[in-house]
C-alpha positions in Angstrom: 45.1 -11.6 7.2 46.8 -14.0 9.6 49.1 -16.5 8.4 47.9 -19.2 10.5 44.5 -18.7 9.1 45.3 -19.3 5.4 47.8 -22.7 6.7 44.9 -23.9 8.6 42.1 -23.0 5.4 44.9 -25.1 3.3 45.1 -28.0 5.3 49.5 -26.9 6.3 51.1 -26.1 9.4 51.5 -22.1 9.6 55.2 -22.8 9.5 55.3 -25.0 6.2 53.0 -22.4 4.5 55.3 -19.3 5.6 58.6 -21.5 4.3 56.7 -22.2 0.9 55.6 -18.6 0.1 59.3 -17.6 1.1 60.7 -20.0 -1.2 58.1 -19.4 -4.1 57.7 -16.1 -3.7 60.8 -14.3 -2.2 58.7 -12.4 0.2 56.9 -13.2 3.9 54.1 -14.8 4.4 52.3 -11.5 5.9 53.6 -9.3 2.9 52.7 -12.2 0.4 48.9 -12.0 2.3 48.5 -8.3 2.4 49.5 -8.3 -1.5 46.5 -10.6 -2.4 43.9 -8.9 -0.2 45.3 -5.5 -1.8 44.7 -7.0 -5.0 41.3 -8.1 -4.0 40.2 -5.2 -2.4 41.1 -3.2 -6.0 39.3 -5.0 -8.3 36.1 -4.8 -6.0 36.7 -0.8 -5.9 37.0 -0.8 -9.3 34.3 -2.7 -9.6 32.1 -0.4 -8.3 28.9 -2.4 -7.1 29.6 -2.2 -3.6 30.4 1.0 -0.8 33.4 1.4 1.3 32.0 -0.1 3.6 30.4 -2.8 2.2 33.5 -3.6 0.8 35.3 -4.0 4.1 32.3 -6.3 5.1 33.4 -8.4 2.2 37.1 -8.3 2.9 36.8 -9.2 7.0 37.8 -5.9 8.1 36.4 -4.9 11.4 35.6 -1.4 10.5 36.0 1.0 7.6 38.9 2.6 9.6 40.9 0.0 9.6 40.4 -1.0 5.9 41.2 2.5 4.7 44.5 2.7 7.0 45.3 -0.8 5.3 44.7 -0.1 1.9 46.9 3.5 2.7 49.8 1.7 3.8 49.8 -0.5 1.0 48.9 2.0 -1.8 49.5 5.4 -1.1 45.8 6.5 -1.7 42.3 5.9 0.3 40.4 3.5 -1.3 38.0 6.1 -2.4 41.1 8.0 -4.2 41.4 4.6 -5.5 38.0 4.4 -7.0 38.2 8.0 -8.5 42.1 7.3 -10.1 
C-alpha cells in the first residue's frame, strides 16, 4: 500500500503517479490506494470463499491484526462485522 510500489508496478516515477491521482482524482495518492484495497478487500468478504485470514494473505497484509485495524479505520466495522452487515 505504498505509493512507490504501484509508480514502479506502472512503469512512473512515485512523484508523477502521486501528481496524476491528485489531479484525476482530488485526493492523495495514499488515500486514493487505501480506497481501492478497501474496495478490494469488500468484495472478497462479501464474497465469502475465503477466511479472515486468508483474505489478508490475498491482500499482502502481514497479519490479520493489521488487516482488521486497516479495514476499521477505513470503515467503521471489522471485517467480520462486514461480512455479517
Amino acid at each position: 500500500r505504498d505509493v512507490a510500489l504501484y509508480a514502479q508496478k506502472a512503469g512512473l516515477s512515485p512523484k508523477y503517479m502521486a501528481k496524476v491521482i491528485m489531479a484525476e482524482s482530488g485526493k492523495r495518492p495514499i488515500e486514493w490506494i487505501r480506497d481501492y484495497v478497501i474496495l478490494d478487500a469488500k468484495t472478497l468478504i462479501k464474497g465469502g470463499r475465503q477466511t479472515i485470514g486468508e483474505l489478508c494473505r490475498t491482500l499482502n497484509f502481514k497479519t490479520q491484526a493489521q488487516f482488521n485495524k486497516y479495514f476499521k479505520d477505513a470503515t467503521g466495522m471489522t471485517p467480520l462485522e462486514y461480512r455479517k452487515s
